[in-house]
FIPA-842692 format. One record per residue (C-alpha): residue in one letter; chain; y, z, x. Coordinates in nm, 2 decimals. Layout:
<atom aa="a" ch="A" north="Y" up="Z" east="X"/>
...
***
This chain:
<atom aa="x" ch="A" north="-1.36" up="16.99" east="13.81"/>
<atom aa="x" ch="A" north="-1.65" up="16.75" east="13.80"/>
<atom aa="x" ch="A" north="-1.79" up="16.66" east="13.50"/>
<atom aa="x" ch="A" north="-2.11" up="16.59" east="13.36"/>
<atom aa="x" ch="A" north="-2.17" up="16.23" east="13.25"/>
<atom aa="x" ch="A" north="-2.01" up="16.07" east="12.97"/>
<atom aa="x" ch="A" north="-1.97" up="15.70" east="12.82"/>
<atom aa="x" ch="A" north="-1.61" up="15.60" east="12.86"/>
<atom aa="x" ch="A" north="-1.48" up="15.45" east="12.50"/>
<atom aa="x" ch="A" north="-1.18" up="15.21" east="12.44"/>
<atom aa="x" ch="A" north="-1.11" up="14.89" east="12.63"/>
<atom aa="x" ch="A" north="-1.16" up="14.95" east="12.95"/>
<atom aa="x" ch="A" north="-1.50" up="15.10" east="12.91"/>
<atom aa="x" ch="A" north="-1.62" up="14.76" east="12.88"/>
<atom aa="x" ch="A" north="-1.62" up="14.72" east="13.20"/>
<atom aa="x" ch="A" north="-1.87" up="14.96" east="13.23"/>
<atom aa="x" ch="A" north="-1.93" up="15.32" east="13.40"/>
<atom aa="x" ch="A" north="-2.06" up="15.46" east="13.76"/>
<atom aa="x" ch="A" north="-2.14" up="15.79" east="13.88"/>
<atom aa="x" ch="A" north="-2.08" up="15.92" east="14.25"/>
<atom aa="x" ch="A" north="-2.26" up="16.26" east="14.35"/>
<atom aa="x" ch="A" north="-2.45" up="16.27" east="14.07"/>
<atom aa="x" ch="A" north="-2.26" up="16.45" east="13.83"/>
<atom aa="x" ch="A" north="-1.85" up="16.25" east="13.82"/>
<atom aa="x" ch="A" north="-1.91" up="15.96" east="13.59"/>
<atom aa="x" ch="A" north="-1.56" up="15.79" east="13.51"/>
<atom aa="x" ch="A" north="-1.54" up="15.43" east="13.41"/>
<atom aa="x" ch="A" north="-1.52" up="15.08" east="13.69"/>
<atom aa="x" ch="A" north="-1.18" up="14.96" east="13.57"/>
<atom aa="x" ch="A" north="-0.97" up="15.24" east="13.68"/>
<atom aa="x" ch="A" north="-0.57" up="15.31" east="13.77"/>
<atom aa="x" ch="A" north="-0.44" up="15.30" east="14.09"/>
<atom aa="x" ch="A" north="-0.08" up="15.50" east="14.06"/>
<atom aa="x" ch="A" north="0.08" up="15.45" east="14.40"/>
<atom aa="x" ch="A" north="0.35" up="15.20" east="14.19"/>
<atom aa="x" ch="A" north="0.51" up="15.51" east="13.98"/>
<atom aa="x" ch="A" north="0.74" up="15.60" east="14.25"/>
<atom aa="x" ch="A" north="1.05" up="15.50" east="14.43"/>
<atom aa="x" ch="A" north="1.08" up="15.15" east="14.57"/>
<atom aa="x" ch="A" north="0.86" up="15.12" east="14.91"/>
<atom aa="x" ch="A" north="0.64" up="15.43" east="14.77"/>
<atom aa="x" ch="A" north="0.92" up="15.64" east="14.81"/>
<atom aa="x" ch="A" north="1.09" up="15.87" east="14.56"/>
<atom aa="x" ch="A" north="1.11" up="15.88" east="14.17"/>
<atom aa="x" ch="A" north="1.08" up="15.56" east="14.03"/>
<atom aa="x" ch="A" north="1.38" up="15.37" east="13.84"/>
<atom aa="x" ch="A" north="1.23" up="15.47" east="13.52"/>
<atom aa="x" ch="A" north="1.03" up="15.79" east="13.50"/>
<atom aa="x" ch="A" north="0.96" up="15.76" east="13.15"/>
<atom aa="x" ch="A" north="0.82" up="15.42" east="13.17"/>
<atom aa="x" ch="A" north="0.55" up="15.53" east="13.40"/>
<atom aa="x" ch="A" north="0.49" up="15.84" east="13.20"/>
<atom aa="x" ch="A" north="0.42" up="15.59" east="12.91"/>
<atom aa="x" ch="A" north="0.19" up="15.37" east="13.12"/>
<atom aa="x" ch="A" north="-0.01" up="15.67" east="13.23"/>
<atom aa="x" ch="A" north="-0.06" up="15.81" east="12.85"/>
<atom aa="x" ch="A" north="-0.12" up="15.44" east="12.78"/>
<atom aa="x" ch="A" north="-0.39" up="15.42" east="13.01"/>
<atom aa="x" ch="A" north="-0.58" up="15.67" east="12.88"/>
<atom aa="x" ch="A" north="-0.54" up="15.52" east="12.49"/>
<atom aa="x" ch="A" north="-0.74" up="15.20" east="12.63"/>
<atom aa="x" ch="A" north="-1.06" up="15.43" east="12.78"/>
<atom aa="x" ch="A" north="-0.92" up="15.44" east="13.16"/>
<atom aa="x" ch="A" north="-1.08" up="15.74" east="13.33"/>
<atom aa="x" ch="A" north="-1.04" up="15.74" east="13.61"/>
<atom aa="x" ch="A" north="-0.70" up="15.78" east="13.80"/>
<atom aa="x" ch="A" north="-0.63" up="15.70" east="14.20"/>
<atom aa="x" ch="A" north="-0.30" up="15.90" east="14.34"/>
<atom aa="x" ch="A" north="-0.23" up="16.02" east="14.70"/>
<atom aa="x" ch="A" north="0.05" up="16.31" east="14.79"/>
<atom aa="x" ch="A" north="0.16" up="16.04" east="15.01"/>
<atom aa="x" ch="A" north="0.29" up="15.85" east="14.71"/>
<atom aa="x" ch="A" north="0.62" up="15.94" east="14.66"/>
<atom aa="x" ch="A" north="0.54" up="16.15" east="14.83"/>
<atom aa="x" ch="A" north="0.45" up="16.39" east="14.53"/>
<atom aa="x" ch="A" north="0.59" up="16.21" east="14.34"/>
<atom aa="x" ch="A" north="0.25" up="16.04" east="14.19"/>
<atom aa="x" ch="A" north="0.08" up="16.33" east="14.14"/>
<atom aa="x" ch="A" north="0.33" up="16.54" east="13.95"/>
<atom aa="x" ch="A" north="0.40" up="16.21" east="13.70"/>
<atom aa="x" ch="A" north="0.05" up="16.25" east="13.60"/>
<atom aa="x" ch="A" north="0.02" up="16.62" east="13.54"/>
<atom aa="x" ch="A" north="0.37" up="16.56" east="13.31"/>
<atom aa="x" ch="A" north="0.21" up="16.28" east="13.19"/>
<atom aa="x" ch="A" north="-0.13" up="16.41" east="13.08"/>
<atom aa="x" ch="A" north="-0.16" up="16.75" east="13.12"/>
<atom aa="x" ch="A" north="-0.43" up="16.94" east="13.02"/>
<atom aa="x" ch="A" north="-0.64" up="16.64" east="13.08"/>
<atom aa="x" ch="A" north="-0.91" up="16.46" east="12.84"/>
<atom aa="x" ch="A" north="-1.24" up="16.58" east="12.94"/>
<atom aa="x" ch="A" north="-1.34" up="16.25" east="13.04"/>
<atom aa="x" ch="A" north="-1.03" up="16.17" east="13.30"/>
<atom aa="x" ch="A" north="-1.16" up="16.20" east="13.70"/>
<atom aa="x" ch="A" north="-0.82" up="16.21" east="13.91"/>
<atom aa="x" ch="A" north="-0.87" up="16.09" east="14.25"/>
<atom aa="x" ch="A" north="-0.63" up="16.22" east="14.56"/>
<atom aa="x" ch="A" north="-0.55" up="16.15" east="14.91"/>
<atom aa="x" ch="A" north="-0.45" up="16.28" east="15.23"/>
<atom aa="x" ch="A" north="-0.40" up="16.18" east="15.61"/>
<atom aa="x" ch="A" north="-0.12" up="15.98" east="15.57"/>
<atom aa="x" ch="A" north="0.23" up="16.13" east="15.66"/>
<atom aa="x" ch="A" north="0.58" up="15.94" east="15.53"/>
<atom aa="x" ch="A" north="0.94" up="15.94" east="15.75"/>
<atom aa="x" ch="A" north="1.08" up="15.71" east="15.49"/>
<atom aa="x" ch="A" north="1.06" up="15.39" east="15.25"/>
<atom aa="x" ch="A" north="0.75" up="15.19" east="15.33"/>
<atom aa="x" ch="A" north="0.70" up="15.43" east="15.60"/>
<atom aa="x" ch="A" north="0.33" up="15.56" east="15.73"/>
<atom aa="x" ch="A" north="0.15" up="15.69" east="15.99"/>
<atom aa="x" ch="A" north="-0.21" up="15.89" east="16.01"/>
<atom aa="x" ch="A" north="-0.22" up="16.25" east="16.03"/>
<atom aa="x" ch="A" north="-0.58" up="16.39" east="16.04"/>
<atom aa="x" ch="A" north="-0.48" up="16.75" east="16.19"/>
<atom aa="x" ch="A" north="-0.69" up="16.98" east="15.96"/>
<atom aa="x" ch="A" north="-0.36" up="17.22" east="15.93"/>
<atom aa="x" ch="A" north="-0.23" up="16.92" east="15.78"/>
<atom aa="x" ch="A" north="-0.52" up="16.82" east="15.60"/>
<atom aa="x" ch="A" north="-0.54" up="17.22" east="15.43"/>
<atom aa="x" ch="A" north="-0.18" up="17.17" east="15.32"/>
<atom aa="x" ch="A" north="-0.15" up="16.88" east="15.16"/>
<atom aa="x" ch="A" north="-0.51" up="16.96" east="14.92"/>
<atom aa="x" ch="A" north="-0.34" up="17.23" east="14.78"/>
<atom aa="x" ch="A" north="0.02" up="17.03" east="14.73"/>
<atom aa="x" ch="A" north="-0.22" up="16.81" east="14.54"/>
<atom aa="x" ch="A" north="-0.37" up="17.08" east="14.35"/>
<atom aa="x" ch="A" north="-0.07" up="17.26" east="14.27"/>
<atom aa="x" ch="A" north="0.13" up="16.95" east="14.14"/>
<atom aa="x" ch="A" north="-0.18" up="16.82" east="13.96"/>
<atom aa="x" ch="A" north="-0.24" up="17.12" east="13.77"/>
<atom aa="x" ch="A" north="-0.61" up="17.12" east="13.88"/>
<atom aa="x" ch="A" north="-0.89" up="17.43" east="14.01"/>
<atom aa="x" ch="A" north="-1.06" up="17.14" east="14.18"/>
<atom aa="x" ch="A" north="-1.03" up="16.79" east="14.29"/>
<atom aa="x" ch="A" north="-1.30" up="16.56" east="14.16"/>
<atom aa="x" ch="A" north="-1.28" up="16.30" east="14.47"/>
<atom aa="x" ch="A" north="-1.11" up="16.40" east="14.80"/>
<atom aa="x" ch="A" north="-1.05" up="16.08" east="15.03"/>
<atom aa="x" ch="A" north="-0.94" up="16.07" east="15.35"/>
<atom aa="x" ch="A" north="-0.68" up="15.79" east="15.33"/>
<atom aa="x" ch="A" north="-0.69" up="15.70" east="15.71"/>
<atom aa="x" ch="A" north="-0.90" up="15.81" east="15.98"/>
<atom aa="x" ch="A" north="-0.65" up="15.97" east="16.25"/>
<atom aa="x" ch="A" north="-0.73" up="15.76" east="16.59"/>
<atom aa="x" ch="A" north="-0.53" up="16.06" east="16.80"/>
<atom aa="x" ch="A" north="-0.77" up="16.38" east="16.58"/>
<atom aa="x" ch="A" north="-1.16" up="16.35" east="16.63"/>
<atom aa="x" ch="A" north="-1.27" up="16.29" east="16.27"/>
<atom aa="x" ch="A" north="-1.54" up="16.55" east="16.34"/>
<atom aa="x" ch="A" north="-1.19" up="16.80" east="16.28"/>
<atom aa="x" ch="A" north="-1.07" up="16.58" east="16.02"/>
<atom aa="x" ch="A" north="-1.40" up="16.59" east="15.85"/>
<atom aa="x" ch="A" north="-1.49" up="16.98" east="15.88"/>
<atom aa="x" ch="A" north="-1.18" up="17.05" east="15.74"/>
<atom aa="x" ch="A" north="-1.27" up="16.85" east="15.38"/>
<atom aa="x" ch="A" north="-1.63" up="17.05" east="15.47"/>
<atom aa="x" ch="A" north="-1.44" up="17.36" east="15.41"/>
<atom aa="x" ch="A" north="-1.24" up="17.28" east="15.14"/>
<atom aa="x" ch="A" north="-1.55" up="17.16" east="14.97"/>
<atom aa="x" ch="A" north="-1.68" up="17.47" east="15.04"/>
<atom aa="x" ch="A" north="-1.43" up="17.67" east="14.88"/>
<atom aa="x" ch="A" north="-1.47" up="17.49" east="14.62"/>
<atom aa="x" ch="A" north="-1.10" up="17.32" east="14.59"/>
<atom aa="x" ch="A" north="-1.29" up="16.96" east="14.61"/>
<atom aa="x" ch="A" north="-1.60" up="16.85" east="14.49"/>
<atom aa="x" ch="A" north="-1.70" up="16.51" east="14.64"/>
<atom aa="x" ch="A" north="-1.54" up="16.36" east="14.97"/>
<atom aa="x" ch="A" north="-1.41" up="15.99" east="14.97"/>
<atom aa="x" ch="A" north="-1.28" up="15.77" east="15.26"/>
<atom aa="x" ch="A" north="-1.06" up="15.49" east="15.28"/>
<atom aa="x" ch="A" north="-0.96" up="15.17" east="15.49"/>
<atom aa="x" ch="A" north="-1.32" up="15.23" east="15.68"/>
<atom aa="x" ch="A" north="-1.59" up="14.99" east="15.79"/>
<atom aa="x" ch="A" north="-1.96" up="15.04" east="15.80"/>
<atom aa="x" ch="A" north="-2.01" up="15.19" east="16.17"/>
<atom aa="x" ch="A" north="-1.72" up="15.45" east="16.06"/>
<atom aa="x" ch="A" north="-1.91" up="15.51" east="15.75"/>
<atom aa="x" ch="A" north="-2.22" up="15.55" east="15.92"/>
<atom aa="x" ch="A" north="-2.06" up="15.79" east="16.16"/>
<atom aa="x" ch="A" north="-1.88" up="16.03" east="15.91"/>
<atom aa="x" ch="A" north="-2.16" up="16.02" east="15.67"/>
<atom aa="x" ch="A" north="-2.37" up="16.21" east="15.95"/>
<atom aa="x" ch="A" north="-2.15" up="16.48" east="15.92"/>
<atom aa="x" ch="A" north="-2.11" up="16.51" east="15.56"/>
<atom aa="x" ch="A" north="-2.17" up="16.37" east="15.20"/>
<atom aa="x" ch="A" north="-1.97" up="16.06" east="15.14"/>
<atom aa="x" ch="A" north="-1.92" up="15.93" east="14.76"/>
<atom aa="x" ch="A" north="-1.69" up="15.64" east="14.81"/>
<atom aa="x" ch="A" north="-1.47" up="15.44" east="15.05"/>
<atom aa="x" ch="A" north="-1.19" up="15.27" east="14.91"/>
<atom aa="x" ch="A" north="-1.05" up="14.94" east="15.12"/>
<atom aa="x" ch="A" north="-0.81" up="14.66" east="15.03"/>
<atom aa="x" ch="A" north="-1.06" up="14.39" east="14.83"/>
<atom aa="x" ch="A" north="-0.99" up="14.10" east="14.62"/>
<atom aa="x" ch="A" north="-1.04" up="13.74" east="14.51"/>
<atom aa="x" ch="A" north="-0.80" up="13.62" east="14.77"/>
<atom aa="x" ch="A" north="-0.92" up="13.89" east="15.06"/>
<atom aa="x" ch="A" north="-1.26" up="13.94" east="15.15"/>
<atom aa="x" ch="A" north="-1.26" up="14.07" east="15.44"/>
<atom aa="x" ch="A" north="-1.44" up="14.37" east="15.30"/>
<atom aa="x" ch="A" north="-1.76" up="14.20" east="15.20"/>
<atom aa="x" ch="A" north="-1.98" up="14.35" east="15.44"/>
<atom aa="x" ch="A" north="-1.85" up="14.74" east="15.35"/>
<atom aa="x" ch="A" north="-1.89" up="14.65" east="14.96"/>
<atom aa="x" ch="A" north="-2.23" up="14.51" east="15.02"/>
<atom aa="x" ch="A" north="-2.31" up="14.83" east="15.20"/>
<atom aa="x" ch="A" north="-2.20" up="15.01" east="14.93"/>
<atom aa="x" ch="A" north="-2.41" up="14.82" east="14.71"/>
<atom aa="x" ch="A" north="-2.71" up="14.94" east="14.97"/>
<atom aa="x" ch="A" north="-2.66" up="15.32" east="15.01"/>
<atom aa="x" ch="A" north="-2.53" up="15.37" east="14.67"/>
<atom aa="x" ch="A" north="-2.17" up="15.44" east="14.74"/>
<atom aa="x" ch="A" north="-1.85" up="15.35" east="14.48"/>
<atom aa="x" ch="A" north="-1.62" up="15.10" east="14.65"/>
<atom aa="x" ch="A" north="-1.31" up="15.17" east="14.54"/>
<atom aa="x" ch="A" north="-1.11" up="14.80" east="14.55"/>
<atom aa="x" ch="A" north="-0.74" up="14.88" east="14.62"/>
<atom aa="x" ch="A" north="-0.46" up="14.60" east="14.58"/>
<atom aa="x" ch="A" north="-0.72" up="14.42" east="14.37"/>
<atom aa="x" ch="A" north="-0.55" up="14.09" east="14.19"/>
<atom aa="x" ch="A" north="-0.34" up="14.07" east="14.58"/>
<atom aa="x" ch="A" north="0.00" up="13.90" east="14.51"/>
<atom aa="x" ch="A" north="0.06" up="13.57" east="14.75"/>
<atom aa="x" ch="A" north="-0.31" up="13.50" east="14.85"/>
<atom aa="x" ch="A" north="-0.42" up="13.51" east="14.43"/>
<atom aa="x" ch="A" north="-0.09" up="13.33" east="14.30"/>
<atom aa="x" ch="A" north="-0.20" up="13.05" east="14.58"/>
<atom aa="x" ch="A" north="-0.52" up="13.08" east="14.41"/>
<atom aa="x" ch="A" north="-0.44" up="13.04" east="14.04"/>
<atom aa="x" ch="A" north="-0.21" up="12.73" east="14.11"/>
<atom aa="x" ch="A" north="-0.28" up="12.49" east="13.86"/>
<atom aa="x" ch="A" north="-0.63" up="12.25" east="13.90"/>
<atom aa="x" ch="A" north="-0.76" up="12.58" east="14.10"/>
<atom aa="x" ch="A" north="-1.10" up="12.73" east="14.05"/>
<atom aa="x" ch="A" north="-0.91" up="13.04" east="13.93"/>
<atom aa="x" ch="A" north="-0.71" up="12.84" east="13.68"/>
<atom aa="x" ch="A" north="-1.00" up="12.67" east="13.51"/>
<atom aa="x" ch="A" north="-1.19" up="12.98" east="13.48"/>
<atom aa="x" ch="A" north="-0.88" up="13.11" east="13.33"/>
<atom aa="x" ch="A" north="-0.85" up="12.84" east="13.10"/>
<atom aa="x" ch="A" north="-1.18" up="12.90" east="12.97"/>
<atom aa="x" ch="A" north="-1.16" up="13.24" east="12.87"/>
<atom aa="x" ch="A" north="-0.82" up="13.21" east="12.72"/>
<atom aa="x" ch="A" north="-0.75" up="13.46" east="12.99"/>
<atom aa="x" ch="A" north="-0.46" up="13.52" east="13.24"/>
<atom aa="x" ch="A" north="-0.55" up="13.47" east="13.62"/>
<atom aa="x" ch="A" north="-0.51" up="13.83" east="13.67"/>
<atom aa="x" ch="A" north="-0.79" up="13.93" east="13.40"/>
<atom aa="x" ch="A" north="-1.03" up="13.70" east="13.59"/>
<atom aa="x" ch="A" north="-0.99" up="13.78" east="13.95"/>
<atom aa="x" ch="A" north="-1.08" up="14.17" east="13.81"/>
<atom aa="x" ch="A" north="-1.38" up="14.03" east="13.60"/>
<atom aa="x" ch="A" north="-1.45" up="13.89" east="13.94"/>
<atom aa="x" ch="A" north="-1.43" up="14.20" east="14.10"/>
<atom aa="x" ch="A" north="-1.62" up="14.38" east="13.86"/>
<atom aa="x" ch="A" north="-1.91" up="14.08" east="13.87"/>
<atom aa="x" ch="A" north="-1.89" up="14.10" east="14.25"/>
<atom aa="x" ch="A" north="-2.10" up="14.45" east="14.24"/>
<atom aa="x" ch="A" north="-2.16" up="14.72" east="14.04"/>
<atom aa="x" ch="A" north="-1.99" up="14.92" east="14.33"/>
<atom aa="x" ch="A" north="-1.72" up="14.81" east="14.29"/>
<atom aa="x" ch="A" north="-1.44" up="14.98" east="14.10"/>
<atom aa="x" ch="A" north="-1.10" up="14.82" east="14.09"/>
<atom aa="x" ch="A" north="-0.79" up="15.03" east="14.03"/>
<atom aa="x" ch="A" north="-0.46" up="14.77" east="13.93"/>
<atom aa="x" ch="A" north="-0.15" up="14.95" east="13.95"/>
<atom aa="x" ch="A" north="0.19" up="14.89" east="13.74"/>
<atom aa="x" ch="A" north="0.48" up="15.01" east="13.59"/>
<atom aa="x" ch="A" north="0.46" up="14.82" east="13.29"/>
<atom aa="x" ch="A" north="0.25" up="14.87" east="12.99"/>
<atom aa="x" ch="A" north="0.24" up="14.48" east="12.90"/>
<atom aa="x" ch="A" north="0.09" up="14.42" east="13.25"/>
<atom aa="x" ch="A" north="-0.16" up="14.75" east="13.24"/>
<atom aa="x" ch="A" north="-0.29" up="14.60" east="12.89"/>
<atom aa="x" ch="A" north="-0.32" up="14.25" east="13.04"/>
<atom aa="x" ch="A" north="-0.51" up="14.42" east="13.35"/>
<atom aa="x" ch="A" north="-0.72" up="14.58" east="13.07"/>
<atom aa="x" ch="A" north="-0.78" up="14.27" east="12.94"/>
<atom aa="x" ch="A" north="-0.98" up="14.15" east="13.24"/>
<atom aa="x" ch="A" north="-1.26" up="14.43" east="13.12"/>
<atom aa="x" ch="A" north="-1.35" up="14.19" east="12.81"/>
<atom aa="x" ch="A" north="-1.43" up="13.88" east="13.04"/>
<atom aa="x" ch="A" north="-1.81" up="13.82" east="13.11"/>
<atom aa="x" ch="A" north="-1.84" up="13.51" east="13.41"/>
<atom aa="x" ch="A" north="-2.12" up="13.31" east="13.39"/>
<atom aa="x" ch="A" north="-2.30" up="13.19" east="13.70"/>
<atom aa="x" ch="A" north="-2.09" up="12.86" east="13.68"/>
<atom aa="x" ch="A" north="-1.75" up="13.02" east="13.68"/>
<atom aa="x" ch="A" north="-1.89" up="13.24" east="14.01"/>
<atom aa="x" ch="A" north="-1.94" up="12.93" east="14.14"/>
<atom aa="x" ch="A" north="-1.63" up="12.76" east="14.08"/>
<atom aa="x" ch="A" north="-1.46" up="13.11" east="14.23"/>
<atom aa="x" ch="A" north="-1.62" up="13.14" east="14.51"/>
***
């Protein structure tokens, strides 16, 4: 269901809050749970009671706001959470995805068939446990289905009242431009961090028409380790703060714009508190420098 606004508490919440449709308000350091599953997104994971623990865990330190896909696993995501945290704290917004069909480990490939589309919202809303999903994204925008079809099916759902706001993802401003003239778009969420920009002009858009950006992948892995090598930018910001490398390249994400919302992902409750962490950490204008 959507909920009316509230000020996230704990941790996280200091990294502040955003609405999207005027009435889901969840806070801008968020949980991406695509790495609770199998190796290559694919299956259980090794440890299904470790990732239960880093869900429950999440939402001790103010997280609220959770990103899944029935891709991821696929299921497998979605129904960890529900076990997890089932019935939910008011204040949790879970986000889900669909257009994205799996033949195997590290497999994908776009499916924006509306029959498809249909099927896969209510997988997610049976395994979540939910009457309605908060944020609906497309999670790729089928080149072989006219996303007119792709688009008037979420129309529907919305409708019927089994969604309540429509997201896309991996999408650049003429694509934007071009759904949003045939129905209400809250968010897009795109790969986006310290090391990848290539985003810049989508989040800046954001920033202009009052869309979330949701950032995906957002501390990277080669492109920010390269970064936080030692006599770096990123490692004498991160000496200054006391601060891992990690914790600045998402107070970096959260100073790039108040769009912006990123959503680490983990396994591990050390690394979700250090990601946490990042929350605390205010950059001043020299440190933005010395980053960028």
């Amino acid at each position: 269901m959507s909920n009316p606004p509230q000020v996230p508490s704990g941790p996280a919440a200091r990294a502040g809050a955003i609405t999207v449709g005027g009435d889901v308000t969840f806070g801008r350091l968020g949980f991406g749970a695509m790495r609770i599953t199998g190796p290559g997104v694919w299956g259980r994971p090794v440890d299904p009671d470790a990732c239960i623990a880093v869900l429950r865990r999440a939402v001790e330190l103010g997280v609220t706001f959770l990103d899944t896909a029935d891709s991821y696993g696929p299921g497998v995501s979605e129904a960890l959470i529900a076990t997890a945290l089932h019935p939910y704290p008011d204040d949790l917004v879970i986000a889900t995805k669909a257009g994205l069909l799996r033949d195997g480990p590290s497999q994908w490939r776009p499916s924006g068939d509306p029959a498809h589309l249909r099927r896969a919202c209510e997988g997610s809303l049976r395994r979540l446990k939910l009457e309605r999903i908060p944020l609906y994204q497309l999670h790729r925008i089928d080149p072989w289905i006219p996303v007119e079809e792709s688009i008037g099916c979420l129309l529907e759902l919305q409708a019927e009242g089994k969604i309540a706001h429509i997201g896309l993802s991996e999408v650049g401003v003429d694509e934007i431009e071009h759904v949003r003239t045939l129905a209400p778009v809250v968010s897009v969420q795109n790969r986006y961090n310290l090391a990848d920009r290539t985003w810049d002009d989508v989040v800046d858009h954001c920033d202009a028409t009052g869309l979330a950006f949701i950032a995906y992948f957002p501390l990277g892995t080669r492109g920010t380790a390269e970064l936080a090598q030692p006599g770096t930018g990123l490692d004498a910001v991160a000496g200054v703060h006391d601060a891992t490398p990690a914790q600045v390249a998402l107070a970096w994400l959260l100073a790039r714009s108040p769009s912006i919302v990123p959503i680490p992902g983990t396994s591990s409750v050390a690394h979700l508190e250090e990601n946490v962490g990042g929350a605390a950490i205010t950059l001043t204008p020299d440190d933005l420098a010395a980053l960028a």
